[in-house]
C-alpha positions in Angstrom: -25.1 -7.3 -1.9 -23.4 -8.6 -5.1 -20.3 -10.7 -5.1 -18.3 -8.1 -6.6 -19.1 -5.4 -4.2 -18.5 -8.2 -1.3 -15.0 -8.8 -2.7 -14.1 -5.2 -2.2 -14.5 -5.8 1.8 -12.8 -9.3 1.5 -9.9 -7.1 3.7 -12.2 -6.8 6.3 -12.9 -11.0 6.0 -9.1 -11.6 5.6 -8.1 -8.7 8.8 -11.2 -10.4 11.2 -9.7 -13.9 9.8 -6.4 -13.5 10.7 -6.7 -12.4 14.5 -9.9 -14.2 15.2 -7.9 -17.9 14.2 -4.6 -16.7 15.5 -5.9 -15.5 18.6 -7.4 -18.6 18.9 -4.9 -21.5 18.2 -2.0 -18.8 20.5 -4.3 -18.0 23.6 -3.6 -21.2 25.0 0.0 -20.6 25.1 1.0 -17.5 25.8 3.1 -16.3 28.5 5.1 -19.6 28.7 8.5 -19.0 28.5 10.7 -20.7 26.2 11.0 -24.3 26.0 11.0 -27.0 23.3 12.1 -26.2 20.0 14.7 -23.5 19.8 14.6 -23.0 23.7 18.2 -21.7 23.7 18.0 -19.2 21.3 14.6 -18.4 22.3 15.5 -18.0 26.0 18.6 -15.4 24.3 16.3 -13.4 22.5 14.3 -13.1 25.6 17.2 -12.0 27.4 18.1 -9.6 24.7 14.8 -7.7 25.2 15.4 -7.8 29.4 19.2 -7.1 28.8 18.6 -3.7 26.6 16.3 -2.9 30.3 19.6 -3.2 32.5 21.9 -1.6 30.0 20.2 1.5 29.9 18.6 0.8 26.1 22.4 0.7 24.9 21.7 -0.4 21.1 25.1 -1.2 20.2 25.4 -3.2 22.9 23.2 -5.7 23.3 23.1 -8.0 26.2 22.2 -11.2 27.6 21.8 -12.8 30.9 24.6 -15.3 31.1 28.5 -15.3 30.8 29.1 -18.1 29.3 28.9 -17.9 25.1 27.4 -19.6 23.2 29.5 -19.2 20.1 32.4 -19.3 19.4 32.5 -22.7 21.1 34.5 -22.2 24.1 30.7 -22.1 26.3 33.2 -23.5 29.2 34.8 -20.3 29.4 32.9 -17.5 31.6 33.4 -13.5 30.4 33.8 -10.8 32.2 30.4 -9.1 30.7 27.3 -10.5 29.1 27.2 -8.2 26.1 27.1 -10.6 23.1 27.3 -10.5 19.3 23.4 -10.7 17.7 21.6 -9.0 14.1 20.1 -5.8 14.5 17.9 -6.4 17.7 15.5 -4.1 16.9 12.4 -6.0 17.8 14.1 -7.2 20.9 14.7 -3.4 21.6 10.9 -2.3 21.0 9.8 -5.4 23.1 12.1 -3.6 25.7 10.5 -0.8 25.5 7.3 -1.6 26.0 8.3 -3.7 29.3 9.7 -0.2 30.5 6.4 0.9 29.9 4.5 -1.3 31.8 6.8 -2.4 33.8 6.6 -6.4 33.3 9.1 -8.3 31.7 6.4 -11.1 31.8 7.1 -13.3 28.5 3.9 -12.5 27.4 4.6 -8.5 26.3 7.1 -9.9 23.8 4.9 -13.2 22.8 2.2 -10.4 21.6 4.8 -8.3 19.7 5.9 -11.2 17.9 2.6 -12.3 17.2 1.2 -8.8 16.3 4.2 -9.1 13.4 2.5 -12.6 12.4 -0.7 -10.7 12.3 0.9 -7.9 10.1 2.8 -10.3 7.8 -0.5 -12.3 6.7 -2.4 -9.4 6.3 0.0 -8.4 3.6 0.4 -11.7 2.4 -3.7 -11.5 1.6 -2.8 -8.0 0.5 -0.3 -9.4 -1.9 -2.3 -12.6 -3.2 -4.8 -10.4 -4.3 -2.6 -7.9 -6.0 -1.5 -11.0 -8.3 -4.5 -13.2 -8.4 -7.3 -10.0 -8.1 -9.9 -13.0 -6.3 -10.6 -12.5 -2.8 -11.5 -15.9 -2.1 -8.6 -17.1 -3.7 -5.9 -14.7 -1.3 -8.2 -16.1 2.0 -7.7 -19.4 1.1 -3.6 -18.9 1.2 -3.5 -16.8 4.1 -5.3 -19.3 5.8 -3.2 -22.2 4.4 0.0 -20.0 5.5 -1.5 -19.4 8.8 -2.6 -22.8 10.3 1.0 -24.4 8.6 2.5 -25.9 11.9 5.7 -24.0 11.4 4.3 -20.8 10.9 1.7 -20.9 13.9 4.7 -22.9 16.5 6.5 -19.5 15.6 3.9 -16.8 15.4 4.4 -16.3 19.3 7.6 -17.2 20.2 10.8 -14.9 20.5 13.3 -15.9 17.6 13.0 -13.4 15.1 12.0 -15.4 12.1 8.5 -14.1 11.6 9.6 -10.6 12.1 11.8 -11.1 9.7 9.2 -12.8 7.1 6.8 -10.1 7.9 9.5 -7.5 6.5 9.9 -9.1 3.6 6.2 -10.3 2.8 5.6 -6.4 3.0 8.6 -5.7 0.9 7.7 -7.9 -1.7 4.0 -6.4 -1.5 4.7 -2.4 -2.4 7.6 -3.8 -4.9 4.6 -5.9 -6.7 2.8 -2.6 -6.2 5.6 -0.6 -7.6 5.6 -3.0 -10.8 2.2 -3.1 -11.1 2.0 1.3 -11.2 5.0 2.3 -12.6 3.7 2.3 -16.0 2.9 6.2 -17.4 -0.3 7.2 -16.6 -2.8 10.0 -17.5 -4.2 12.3 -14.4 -7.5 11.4 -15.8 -9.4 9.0 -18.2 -11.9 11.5 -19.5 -11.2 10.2 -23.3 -12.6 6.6 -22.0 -8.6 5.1 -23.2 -8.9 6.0 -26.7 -7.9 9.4 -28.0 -7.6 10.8 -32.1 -8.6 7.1 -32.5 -5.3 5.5 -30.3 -5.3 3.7 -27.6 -3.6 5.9 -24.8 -2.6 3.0 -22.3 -5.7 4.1 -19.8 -8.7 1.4 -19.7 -10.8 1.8 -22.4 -14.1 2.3 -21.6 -17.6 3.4 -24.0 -20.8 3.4 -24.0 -23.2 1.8 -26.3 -26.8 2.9 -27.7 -28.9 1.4 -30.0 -32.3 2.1 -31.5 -34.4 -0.8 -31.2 -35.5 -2.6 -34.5 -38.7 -2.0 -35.8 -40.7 -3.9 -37.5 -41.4 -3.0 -41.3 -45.0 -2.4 -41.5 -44.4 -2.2 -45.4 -45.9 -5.0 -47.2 -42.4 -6.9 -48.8 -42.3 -9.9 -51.5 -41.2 -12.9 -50.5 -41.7 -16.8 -51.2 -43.9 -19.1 -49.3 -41.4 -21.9 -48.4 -44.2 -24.3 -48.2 -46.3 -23.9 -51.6 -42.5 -22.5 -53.2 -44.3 -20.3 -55.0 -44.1 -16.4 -55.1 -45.9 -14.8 -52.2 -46.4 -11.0 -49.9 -45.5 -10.4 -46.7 -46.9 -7.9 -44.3 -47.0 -7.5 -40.5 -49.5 -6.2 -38.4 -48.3 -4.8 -35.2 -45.1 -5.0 -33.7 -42.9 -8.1 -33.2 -39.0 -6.1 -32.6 -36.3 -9.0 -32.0 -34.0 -8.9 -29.3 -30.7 -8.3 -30.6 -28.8 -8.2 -27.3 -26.8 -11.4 -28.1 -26.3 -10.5 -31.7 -24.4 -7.4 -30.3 -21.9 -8.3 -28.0 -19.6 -10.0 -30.4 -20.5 -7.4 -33.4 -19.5 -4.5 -30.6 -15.9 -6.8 -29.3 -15.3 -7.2 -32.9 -15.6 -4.0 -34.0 -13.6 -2.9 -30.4 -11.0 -5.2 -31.4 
């Protein structure tokens, strides 16, 4: 298989990539429940997703599991209702969801959402670096830089929302690329090869070339014998036709051009 053809499946290198690693370096460490970095708002995010399960998957009114607030910063104080003030939950909500479904709130269900996001958000991110760059081995190299980054991989399985978030936008930023990179007018087809009455017509131009070989001249010619410098014939017996390949490339980009 040629290179070229093998960097149109580099998706399936990047996608196999991607899970195979981040499976990997997370296995050892899921279903923990929140602790070092973060644990606080980790453990609230948890308790968002468990909270939306007791409130009858009430959207607007997301809960948690304690009483005591974190913010403002009267945390002393104890409410009369554990509903609390958070961004859109919606991850938290689907993570809730899916506990309903199986019906576990073990930390590993959301742990696997999260990190099916990271999955998704690195996908496109390959996705995008080879929208820009157009080399395969190029867009592996930073997905794989992006994915083994200590900040990025502490995160991929955890609960705060940050690589949700950074999955949204890598995909954002991928289909606006794409939106830059297609808007420009286009015809249905390219049957004219790009050029049309002799103009370009914005479509990649693409031709053909023939050529009939050179023959040699079996016609006996004058000439001068560069040794004796005096006046001499010349006549060939059979055929001797030059490759003229390498003479033709730049006489066909010139004349292109």
């Amino acid at each position: 298989m040629k290179f070229e053809d093998l960097e149109k499946h580099f998706w399936i290198i990047a996608l196999t990539l991607i899970i195979g690693l981040g499976i990997f370096i997370q296995l050892p460490y899921m279903n923990e429940f929140p602790s070092f970095i973060h644990a606080w708002s980790q453990s609230d995010r948890y308790s968002i997703a468990i909270g939306f399960l007791n409130n009858g998957f009430d959207l607007f009114h997301p809960e948690t599991l304690i009483y005591n607030k974190q913010f403002p910063h009267w945390w002393t104080y104890a409410y009369d209702n554990t509903i609390t003030s958070v961004d859109f939950p919606l991850v938290e909500y689907v993570v809730a969801i899916i506990m309903k479904i199986t019906g576990s709130t073990s930390p590993w269900i959301f742990q696997s959402c999260t990190l099916s996001l990271s999955f998704l958000g690195l996908f496109f991110l390959y996705k995008l670096s080879f929208l820009i760059t157009k080399d395969g081995l190029k867009s592996l190299l930073v997905t794989a830089v992006a994915m083994t980054s200590p900040v990025y991989a502490y995160y991929s399985n955890g609960f705060i929302p940050g690589i949700p978030a950074l999955t949204f936008a890598i995909i954002a930023l991928y289909f606006y690329v794409r939106y830059l990179d297609d808007k420009n007018i286009r015809t249905r087809t390219n049957n004219a090869g790009g050029i049309c009455g002799g103009m370009a017509t914005g479509m990649p131009i693409s031709f053909k070339v023939a050529m009939k070989p050179t023959p040699s001249i079996a016609k006996e010619q004058n000439t001068v014998n560069l040794k004796t410098g005096e006046n001499d014939t010349l006549r060939i017996v059979g055929r001797h036709d030059p490759c003229i390949v390498q003479r033709a490339v730049p006489c066909i980009e010139a004349a292109m051009a």
